[in-house]
FIGUTOR-765105 format. One record per residue (C-alpha): residue number from 1; residue in one letter; chain; x, z, y. Coordinates in nm, 3 decimals, always signed. Example, Ala and Ser with C-alpha at 12.3 -4.5 7.8 and 13.67 -1.06 7.14 Angstrom:
REM FIGUTOR-765105
 num residu chaine       X       Z       Y
   1      A      A  +1.230  +0.780  -0.450
   2      S      A  +1.367  +0.714  -0.106
***
This chain:
REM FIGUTOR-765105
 num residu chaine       X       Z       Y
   1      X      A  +3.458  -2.650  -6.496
   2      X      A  +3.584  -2.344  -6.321
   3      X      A  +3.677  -2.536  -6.037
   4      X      A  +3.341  -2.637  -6.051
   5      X      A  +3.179  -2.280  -6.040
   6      X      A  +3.387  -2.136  -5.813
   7      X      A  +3.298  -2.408  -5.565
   8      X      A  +2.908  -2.331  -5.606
   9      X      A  +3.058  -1.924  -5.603
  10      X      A  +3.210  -2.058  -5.212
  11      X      A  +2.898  -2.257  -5.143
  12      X      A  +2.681  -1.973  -5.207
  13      X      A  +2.859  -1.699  -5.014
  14      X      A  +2.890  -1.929  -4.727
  15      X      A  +2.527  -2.006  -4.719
  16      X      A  +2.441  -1.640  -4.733
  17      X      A  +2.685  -1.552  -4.497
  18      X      A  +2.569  -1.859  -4.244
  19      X      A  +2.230  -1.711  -4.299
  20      X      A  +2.292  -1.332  -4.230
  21      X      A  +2.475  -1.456  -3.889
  22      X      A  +2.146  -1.633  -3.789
  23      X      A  +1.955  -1.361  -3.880
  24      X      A  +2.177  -1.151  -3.645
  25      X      A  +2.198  -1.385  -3.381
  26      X      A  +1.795  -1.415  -3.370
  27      X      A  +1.784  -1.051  -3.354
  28      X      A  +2.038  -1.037  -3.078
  29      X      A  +1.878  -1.314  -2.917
  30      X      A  +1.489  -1.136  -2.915
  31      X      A  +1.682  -0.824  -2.797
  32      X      A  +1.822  -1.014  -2.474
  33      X      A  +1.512  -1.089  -2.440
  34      X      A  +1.313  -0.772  -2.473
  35      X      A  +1.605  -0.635  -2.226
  36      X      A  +1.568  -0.939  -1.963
  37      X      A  +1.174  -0.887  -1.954
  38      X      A  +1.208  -0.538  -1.927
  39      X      A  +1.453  -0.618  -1.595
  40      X      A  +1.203  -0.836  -1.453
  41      X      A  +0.929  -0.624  -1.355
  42      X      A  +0.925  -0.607  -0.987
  43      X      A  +1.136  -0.289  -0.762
  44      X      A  +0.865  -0.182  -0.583
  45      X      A  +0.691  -0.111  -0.909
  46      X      A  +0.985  +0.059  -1.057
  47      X      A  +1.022  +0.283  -0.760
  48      X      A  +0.725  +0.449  -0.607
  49      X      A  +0.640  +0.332  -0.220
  50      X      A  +0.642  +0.597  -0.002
  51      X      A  +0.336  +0.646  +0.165
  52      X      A  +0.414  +0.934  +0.397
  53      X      A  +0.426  +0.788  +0.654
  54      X      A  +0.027  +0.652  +0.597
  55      X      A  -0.076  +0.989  +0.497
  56      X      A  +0.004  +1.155  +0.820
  57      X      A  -0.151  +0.905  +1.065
  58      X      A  -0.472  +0.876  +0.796
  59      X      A  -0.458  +1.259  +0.885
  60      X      A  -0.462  +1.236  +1.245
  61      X      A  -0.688  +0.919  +1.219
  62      X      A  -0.970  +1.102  +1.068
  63      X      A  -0.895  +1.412  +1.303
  64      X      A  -0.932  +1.188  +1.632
  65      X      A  -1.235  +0.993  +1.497
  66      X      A  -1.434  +1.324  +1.331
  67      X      A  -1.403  +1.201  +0.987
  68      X      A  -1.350  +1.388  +0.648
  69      X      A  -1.061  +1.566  +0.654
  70      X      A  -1.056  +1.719  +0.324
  71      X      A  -1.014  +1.334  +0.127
  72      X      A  -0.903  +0.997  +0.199
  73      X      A  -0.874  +0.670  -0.017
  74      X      A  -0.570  +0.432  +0.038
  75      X      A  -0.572  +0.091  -0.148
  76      X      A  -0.227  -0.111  -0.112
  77      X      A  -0.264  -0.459  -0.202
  78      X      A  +0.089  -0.518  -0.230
  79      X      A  +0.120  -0.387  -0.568
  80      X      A  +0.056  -0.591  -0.866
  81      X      A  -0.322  -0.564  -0.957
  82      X      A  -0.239  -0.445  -1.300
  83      X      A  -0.151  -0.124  -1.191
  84      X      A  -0.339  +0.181  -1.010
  85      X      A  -0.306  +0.136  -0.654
  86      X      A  -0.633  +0.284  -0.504
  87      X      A  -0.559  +0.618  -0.460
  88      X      A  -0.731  +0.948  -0.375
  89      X      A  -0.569  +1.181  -0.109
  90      X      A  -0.633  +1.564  -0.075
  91      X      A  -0.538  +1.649  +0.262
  92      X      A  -0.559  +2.019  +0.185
  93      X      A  -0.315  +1.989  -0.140
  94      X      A  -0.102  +1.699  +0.044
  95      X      A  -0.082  +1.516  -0.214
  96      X      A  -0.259  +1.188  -0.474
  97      X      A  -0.520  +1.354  -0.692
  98      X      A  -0.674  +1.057  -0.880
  99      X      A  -0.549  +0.642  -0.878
 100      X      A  -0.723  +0.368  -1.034
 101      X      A  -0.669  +0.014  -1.127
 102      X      A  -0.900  -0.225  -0.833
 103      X      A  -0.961  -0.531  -0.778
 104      X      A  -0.877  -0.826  -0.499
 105      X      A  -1.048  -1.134  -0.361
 106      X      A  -0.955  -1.430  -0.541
 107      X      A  -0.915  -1.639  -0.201
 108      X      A  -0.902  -1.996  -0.278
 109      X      A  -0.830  -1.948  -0.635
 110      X      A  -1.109  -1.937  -0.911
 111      X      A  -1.389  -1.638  -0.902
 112      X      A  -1.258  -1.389  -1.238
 113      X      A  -0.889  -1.508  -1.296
 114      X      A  -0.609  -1.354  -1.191
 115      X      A  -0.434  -1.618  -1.031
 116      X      A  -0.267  -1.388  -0.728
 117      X      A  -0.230  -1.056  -0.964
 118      X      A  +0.107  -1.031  -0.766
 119      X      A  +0.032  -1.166  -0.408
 120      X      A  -0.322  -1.076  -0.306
 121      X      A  -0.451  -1.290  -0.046
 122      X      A  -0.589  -1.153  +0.242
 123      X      A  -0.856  -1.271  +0.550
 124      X      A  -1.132  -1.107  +0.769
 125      X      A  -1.283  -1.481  +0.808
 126      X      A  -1.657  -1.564  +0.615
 127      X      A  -1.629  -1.734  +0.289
 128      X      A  -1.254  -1.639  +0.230
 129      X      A  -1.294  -1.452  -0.062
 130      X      A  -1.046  -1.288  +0.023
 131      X      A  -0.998  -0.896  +0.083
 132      X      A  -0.962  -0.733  +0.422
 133      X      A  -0.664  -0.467  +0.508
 134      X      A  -0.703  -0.211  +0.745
 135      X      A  -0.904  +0.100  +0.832
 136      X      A  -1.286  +0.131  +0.699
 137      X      A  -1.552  +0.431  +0.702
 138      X      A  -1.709  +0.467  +0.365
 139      X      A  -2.078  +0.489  +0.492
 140      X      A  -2.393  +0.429  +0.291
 141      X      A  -2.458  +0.462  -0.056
 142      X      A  -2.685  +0.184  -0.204
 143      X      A  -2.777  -0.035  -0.485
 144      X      A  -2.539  -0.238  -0.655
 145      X      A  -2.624  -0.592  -0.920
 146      X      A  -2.253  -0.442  -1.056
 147      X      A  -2.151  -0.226  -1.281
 148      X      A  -2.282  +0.145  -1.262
 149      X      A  -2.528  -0.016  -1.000
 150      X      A  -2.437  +0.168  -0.743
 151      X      A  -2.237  +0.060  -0.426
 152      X      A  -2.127  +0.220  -0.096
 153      X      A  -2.145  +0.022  +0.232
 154      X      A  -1.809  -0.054  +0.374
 155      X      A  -1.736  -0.039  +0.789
 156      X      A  -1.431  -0.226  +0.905
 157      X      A  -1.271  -0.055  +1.212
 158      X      A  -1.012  -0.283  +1.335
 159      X      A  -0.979  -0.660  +1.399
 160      X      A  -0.842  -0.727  +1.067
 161      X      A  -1.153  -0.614  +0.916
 162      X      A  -1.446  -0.641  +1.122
 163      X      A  -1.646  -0.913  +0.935
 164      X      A  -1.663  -0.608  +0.666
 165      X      A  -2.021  -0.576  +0.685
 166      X      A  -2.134  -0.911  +0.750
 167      X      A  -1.918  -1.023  +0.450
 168      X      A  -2.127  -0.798  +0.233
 169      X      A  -1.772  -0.636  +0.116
 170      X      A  -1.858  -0.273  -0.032
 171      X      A  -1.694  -0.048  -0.297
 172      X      A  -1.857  -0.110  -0.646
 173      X      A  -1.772  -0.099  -1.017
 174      X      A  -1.739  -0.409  -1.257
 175      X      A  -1.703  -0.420  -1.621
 176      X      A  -1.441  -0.711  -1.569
 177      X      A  -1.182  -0.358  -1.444
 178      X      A  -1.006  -0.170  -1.680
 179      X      A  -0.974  +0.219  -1.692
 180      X      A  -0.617  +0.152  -1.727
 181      X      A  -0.312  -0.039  -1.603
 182      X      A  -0.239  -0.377  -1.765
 183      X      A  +0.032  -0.480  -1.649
 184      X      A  +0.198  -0.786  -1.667
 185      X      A  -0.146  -0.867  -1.715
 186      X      A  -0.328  -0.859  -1.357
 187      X      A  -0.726  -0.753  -1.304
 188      X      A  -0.983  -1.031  -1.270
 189      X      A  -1.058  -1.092  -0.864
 190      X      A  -1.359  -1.086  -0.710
 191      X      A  -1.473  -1.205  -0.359
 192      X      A  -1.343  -0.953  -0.163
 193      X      A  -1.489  -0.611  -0.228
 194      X      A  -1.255  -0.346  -0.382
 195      X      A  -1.428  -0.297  -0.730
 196      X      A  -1.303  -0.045  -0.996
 197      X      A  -1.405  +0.038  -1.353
 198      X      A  -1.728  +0.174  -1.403
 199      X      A  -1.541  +0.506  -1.551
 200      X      A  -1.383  +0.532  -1.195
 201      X      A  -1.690  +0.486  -1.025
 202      X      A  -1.870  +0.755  -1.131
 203      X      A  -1.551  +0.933  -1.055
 204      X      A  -1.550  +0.823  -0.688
 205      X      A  -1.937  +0.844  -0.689
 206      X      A  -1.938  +1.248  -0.771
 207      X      A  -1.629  +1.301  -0.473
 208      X      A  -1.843  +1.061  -0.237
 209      X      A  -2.158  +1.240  -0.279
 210      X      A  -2.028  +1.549  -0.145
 211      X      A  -1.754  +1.401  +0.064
 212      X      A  -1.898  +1.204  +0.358
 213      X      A  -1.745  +0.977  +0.624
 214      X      A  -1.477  +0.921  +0.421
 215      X      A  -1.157  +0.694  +0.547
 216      X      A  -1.102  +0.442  +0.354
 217      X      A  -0.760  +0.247  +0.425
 218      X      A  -0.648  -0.059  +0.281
 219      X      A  -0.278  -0.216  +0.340
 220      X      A  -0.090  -0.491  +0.174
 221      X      A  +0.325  -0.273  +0.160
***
């Protein structure tokens, strides 16, 4: 008989102990993993670009071609569309004032997903849907179907972005944007136009109101 209870005694502790080591090893386990996601996200958006470089010819830029010289917007497509990368530059204070979370084309991928949150395709060619890098003049302000409904007419200045107009690519607002970054999650992709959150557009509306031929440069780092 006692052999007999201090089997079940042995049987007991060793199922308890068997337990708390899976308990531990789970925990260590979701740890590793917590720590291995965390290690994932991408360098460049652990370590700020430096955008120097684009600041000082946007400066001369806009100097040589009589445009605003107290702001200029810079959009770099080759950060991950969940975070801010359209950015608002004070050439007096020589530095970012404001960034927002925007939008790219979707390309060949579907209209509202976020299928290339982490490469964002890029063309100047009709019925891409894709966006266009390079140098534009923020020009007219209009009507938009999106968002705040109100849009500003986009002019491409180089060959990489020419079809600007044409393509009906302008800067507008869509619900679809958050006010903040969402990363891992990306932002939902339109057909090319550089949208933001409503919240930021009446933001950029208020600078761009009082702010005009405004340089608006976007690049892919």
């Amino acid at each position: 008989m006692k052999k007999i209870i201090f089997g079940v005694i042995c049987i007991l502790i060793f199922s308890c102990n068997k337990r708390r080591d899976v308990q531990q090893m789970s925990v260590s386990k979701a740890k590793y993993k917590a720590d291995f996601i965390s290690s994932e996200k991408p360098r460049r958006e652990i370590e700020a670009v430096d955008y120097n470089e684009y600041f000082k010819e946007a400066k001369q830029y806009c100097k040589n071609n009589n445009l605003n010289q107290n702001k200029f917007i810079l959009i770099d497509l080759g950060l991950h569309s969940g975070l801010k990368r359209f950015f608002i530059y004070d050439f007096q204070q020589n530095k970012i004032i404001k960034s927002y979370i925007v939008s790219h084309g979707c390309g060949d991928n579907q209209w509202g997903r976020t299928s290339s949150k982490e490469d964002a395709p890029v063309s100047n060619e009709f019925d891409s849907h894709c966006s266009s890098i390079g140098k534009y003049v923020i020009s007219d302000r209009g009507v938009s179907q999106w968002g705040i409904k109100v849009n500003y007419l986009l002019q491409g200045k180089e060959k990489t972005n020419s079809n600007a107009l044409n393509r009906a690519i302008v800067l507008h607002s869509w619900e679809a944007v958050s006010n903040d970054e969402v990363y891992p999650e990306g932002t939902p992709e339109g057909w090319g136009c550089p949208a933001v959150s409503n919240d930021s557009m009446k933001e950029i509306d208020e600078l761009l109101k009082t702010n005009k031929k405004v340089l608006m440069w976007v690049i892919k780092s």
